[in-house]
SEMAR-564385 format. One line per 10 residues: number of its first residue (from 1); their letters; for each residue x, y, z of N, C-alpha, C, CB. Coordinates in nm, 2 decimals, decimal comma. Last residue first. Glycine has a CB too. Layout:
<rs>
NUM	A	X:Y:Z:X:Y:Z:X:Y:Z:X:Y:Z ~ ... $
</rs>
This chain:
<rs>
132	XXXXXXXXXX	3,66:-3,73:14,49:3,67:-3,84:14,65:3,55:-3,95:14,56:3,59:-3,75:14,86 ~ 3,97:-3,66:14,32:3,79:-3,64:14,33:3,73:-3,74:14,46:3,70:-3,72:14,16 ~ 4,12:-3,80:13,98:4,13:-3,75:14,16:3,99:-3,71:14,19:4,24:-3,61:14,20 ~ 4,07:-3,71:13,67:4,12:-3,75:13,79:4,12:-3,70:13,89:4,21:-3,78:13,79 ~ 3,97:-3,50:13,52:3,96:-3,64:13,48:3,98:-3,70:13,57:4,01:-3,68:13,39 ~ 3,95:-3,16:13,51:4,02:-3,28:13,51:3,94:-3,39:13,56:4,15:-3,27:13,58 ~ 3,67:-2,97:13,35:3,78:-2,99:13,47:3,83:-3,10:13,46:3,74:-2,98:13,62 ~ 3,47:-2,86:13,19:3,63:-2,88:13,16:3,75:-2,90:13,28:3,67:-2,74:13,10 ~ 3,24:-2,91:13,31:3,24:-3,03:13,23:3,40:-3,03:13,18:3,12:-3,04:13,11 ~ 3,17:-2,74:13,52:3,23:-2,81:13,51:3,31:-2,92:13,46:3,21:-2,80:13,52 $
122	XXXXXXXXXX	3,09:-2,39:13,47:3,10:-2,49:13,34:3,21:-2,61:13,44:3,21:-2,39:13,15 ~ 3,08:-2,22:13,66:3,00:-2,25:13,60:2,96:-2,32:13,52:2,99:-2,20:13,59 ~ 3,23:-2,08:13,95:3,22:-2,20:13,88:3,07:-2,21:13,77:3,22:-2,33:14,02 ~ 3,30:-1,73:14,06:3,19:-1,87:14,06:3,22:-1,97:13,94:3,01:-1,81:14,03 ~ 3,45:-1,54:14,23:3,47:-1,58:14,10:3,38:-1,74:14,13:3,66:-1,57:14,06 ~ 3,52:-1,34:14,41:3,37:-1,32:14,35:3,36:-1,41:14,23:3,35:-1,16:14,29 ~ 3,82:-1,20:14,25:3,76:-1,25:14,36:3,62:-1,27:14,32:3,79:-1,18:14,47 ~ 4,09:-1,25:14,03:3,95:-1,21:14,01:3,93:-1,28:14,19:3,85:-1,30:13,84 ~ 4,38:-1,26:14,01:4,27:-1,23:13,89:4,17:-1,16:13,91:4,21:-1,34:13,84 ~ 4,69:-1,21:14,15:4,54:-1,18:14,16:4,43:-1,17:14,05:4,54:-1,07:14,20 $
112	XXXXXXXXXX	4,98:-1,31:13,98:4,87:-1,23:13,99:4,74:-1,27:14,05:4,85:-1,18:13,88 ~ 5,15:-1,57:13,95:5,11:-1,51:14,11:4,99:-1,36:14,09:5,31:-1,43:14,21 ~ 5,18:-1,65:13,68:5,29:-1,51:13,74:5,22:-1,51:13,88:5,28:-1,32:13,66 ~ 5,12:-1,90:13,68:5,21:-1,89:13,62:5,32:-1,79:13,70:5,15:-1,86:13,51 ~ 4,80:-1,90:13,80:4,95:-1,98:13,87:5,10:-1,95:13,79:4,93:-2,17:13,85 ~ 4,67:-1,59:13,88:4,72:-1,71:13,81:4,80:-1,77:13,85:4,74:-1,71:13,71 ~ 4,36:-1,67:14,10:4,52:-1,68:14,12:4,61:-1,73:13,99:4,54:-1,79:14,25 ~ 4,05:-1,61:14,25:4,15:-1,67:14,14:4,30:-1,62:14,11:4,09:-1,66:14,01 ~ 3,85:-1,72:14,53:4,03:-1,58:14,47:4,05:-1,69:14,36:4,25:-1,54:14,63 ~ 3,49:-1,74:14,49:3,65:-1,78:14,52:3,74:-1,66:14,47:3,69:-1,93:14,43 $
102	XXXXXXXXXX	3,20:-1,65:14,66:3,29:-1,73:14,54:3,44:-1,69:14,55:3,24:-1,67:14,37 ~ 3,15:-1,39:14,89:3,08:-1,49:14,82:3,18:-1,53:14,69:2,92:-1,43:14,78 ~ 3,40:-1,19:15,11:3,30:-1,22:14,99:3,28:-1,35:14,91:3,32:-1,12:14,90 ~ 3,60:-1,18:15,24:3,44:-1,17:15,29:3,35:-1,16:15,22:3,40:-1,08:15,36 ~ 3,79:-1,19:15,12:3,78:-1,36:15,19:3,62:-1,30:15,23:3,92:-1,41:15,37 ~ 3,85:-0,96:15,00:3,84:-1,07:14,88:3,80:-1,16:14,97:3,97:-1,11:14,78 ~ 3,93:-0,77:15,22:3,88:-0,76:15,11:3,79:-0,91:15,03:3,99:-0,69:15,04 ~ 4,11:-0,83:15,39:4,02:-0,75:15,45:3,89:-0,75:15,33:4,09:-0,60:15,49 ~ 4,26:-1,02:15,25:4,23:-1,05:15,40:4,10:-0,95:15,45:4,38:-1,01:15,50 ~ 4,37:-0,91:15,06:4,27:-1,06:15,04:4,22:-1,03:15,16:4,36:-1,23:15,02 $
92	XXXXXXXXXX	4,54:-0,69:15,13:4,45:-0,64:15,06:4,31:-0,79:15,08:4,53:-0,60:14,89 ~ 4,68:-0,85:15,25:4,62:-0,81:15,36:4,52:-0,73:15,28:4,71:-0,73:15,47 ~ 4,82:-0,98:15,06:4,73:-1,11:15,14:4,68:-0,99:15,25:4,85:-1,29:15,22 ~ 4,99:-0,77:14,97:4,85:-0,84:14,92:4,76:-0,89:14,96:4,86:-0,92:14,87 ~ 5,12:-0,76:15,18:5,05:-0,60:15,12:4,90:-0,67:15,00:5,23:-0,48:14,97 ~ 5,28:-0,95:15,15:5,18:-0,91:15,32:5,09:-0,81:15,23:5,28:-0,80:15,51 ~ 5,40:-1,17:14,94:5,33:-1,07:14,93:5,25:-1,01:15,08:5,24:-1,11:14,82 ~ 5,65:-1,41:15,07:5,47:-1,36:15,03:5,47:-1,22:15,06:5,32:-1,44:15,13 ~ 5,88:-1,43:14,85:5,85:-1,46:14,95:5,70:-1,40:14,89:5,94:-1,40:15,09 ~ 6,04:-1,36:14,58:5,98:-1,50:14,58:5,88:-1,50:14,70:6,11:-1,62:14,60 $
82	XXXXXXXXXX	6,12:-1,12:14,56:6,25:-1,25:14,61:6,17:-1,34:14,62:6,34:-1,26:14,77 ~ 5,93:-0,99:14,41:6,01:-1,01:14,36:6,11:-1,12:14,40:6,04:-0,92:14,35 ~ 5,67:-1,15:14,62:5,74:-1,04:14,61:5,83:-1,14:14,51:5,82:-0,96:14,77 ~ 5,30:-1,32:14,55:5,43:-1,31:14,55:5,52:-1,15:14,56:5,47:-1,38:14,44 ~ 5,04:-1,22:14,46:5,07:-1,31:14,60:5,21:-1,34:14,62:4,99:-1,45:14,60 ~ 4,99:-0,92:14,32:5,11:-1,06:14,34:5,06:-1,12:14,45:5,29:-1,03:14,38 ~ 4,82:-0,68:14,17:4,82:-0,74:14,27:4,88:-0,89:14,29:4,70:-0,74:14,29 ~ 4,70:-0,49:13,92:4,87:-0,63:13,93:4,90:-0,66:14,11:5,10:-0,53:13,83 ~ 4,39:-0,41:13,78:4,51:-0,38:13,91:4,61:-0,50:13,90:4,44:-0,38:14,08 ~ 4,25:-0,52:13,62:4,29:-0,40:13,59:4,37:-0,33:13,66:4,22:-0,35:13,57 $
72	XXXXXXXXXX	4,00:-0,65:13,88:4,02:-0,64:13,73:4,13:-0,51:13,71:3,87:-0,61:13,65 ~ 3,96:-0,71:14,14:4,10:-0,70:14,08:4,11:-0,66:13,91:4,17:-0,85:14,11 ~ 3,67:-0,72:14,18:3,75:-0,57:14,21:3,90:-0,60:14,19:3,72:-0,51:14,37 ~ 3,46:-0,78:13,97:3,59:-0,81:14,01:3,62:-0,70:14,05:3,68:-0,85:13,91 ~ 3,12:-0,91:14,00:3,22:-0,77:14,02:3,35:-0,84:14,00:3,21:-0,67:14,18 ~ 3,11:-1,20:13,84:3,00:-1,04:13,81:3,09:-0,94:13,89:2,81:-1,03:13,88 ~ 3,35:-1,42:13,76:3,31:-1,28:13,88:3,21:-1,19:13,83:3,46:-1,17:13,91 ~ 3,30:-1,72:13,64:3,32:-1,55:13,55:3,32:-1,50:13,72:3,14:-1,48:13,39 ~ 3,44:-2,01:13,41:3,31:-1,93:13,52:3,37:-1,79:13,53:3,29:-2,01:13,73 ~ 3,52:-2,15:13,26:3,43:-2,25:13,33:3,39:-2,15:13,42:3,50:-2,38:13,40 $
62	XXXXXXXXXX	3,67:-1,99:13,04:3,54:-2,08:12,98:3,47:-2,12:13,08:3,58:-2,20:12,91 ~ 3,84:-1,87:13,20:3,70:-1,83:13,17:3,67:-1,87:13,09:3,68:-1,72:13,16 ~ 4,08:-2,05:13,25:3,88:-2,04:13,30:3,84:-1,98:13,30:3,80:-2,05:13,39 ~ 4,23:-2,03:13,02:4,17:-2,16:13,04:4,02:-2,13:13,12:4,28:-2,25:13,12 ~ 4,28:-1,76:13,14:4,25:-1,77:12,99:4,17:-1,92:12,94:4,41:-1,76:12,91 ~ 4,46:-1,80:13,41:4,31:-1,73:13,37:4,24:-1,76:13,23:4,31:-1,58:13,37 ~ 4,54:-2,06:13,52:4,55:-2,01:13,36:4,43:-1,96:13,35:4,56:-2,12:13,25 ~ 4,58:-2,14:13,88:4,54:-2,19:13,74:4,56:-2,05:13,59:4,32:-2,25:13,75 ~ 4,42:-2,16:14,17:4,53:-2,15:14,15:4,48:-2,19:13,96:4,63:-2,25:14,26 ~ 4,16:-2,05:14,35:4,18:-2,14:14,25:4,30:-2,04:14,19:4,04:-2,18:14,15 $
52	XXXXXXXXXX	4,07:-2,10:14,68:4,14:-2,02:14,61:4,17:-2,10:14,48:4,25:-1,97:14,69 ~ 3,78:-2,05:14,93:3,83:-2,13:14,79:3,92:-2,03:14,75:3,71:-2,16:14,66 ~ 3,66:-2,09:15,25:3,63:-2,03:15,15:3,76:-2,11:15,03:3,64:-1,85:15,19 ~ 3,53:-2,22:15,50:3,43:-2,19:15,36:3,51:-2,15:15,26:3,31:-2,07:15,38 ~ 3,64:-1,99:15,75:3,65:-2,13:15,71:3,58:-2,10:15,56:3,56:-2,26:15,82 ~ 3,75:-1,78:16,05:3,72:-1,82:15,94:3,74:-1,94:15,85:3,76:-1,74:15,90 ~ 3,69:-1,65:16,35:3,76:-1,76:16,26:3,69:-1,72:16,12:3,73:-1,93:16,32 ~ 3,85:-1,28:16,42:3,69:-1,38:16,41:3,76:-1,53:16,32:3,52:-1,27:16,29 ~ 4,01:-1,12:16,51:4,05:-1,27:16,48:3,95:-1,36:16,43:4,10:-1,33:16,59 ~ 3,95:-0,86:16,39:3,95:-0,92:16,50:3,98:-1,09:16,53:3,84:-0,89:16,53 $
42	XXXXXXXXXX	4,00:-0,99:16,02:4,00:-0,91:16,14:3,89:-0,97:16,26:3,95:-0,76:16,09 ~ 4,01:-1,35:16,02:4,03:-1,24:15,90:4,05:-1,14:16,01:3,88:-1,20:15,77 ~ 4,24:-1,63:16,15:4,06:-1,55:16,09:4,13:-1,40:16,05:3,89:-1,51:16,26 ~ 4,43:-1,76:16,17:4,40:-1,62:16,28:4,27:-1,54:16,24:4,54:-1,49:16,27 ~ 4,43:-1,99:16,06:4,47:-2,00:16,20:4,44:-1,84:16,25:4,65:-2,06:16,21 ~ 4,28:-1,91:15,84:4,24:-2,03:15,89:4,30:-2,04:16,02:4,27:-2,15:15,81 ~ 4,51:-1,74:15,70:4,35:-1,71:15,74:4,30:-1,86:15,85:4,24:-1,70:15,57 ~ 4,70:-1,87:15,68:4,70:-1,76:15,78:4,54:-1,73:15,86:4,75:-1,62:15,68 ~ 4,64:-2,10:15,50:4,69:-2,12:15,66:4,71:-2,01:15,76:4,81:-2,18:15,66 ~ 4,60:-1,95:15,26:4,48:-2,05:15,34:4,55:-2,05:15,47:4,45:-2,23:15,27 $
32	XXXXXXXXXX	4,84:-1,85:15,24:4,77:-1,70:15,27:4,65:-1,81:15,34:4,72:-1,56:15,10 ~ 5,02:-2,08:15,21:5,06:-1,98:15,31:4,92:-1,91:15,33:5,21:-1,87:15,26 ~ 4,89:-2,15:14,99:4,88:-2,22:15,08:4,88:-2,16:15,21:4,95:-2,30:15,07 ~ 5,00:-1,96:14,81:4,88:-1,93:14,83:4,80:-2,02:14,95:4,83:-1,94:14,70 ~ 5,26:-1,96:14,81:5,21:-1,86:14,85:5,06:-1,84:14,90:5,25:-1,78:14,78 ~ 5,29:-2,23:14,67:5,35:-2,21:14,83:5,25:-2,07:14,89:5,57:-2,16:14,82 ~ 5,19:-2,15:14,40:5,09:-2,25:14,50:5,14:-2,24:14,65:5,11:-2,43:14,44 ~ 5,38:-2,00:14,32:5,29:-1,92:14,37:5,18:-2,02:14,45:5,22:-1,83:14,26 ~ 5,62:-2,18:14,37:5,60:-2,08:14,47:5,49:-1,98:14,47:5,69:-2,01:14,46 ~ 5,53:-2,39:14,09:5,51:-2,41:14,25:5,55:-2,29:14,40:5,60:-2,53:14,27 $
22	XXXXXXXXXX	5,35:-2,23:13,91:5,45:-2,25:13,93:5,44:-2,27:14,11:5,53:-2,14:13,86 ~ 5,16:-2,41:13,65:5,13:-2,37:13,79:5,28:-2,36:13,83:5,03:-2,49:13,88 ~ 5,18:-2,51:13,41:5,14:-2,36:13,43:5,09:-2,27:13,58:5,01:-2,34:13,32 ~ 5,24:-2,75:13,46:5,32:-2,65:13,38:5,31:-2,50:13,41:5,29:-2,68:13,25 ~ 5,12:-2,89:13,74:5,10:-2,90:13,59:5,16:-2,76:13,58:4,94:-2,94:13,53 ~ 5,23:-3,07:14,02:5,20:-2,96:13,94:5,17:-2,93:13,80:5,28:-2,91:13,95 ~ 5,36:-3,30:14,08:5,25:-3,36:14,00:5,17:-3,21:13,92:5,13:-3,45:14,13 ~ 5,53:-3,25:14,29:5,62:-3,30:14,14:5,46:-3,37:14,03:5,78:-3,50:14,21 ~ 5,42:-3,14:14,52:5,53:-3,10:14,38:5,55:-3,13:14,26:5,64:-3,13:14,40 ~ 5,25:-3,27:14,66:5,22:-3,29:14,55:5,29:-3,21:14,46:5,09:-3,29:14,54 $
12	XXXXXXXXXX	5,30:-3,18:14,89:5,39:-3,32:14,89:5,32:-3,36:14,75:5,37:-3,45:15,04 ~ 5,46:-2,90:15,00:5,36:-2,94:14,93:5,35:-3,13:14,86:5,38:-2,83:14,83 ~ 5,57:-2,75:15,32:5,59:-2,82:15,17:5,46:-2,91:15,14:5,75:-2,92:15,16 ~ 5,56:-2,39:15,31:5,49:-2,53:15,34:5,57:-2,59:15,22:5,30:-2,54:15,33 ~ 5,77:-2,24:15,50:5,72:-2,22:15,34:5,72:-2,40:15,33:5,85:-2,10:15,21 ~ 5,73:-2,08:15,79:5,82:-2,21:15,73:5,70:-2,19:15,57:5,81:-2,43:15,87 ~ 5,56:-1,93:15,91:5,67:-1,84:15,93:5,73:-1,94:15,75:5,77:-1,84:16,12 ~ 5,41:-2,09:16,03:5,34:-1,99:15,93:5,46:-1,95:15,86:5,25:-1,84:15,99 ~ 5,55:-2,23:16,22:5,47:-2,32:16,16:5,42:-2,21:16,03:5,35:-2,38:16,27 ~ 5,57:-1,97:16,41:5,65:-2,06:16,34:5,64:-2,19:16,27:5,73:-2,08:16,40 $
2	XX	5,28:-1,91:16,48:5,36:-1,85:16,40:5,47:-1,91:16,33:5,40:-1,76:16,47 ~ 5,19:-2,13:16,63:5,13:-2,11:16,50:5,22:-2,02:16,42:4,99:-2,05:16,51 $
</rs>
């Protein structure tokens, strides 16, 4: 599992990204779903259920809100300056942000941390395509 964690996934929907998603913070954030999912949060307990929305904070908050944020007002990266992942982050996510109810928002542009606790409320602005 490690070396399989270690490799910076490839994403076979690259080239369909939209603008304001830069594809190393989507790498990073894949990375932090596959950490969690293969070693669970502490003690290893598993873990599943949960949501990371990659995207243009400014775009959603029209479609939903966090009643707490505990990122508000802090610059938390899922990225380092060389691009790689953030550990100092994803271990802040890890102990913090995955054991709680509604999703990590993530902007896609810069890799900031938005908001955890973050609920869907307006779907009528979501895309048009794809969907099972």
């Amino acid at each position: 599992v490690e070396s399989k964690l270690a490799a910076s996934p490839s994403l076979p929907w690259m080239d369909e990204l939209p603008r304001h998603i830069v594809p190393k913070t989507c790498k990073a954030c894949v990375q932090i779903a596959q950490r969690v999912a293969a070693r669970g949060l502490d003690e290893s307990r598993a873990h599943h259920g949960f949501t990371i929305i990659i995207g243009n904070p400014k775009a959603l908050e029209s479609c939903g809100r966090s009643g707490f944020n505990p990122f508000q007002g802090h610059d938390e990266f899922v990225l380092n300056s060389d691009g790689s992942l953030n550990s100092a982050t994803f271990d802040i996510l890890r102990r913090n942000a995955f054991h709680a109810d509604g999703a990590i928002v993530v902007d896609g542009a810069t890799g900031r941390v938005v908001a955890s606790g973050w609920f869907v409320g307006n779907i009528s602005k979501g895309g048009d395509s794809g969907g099972a």
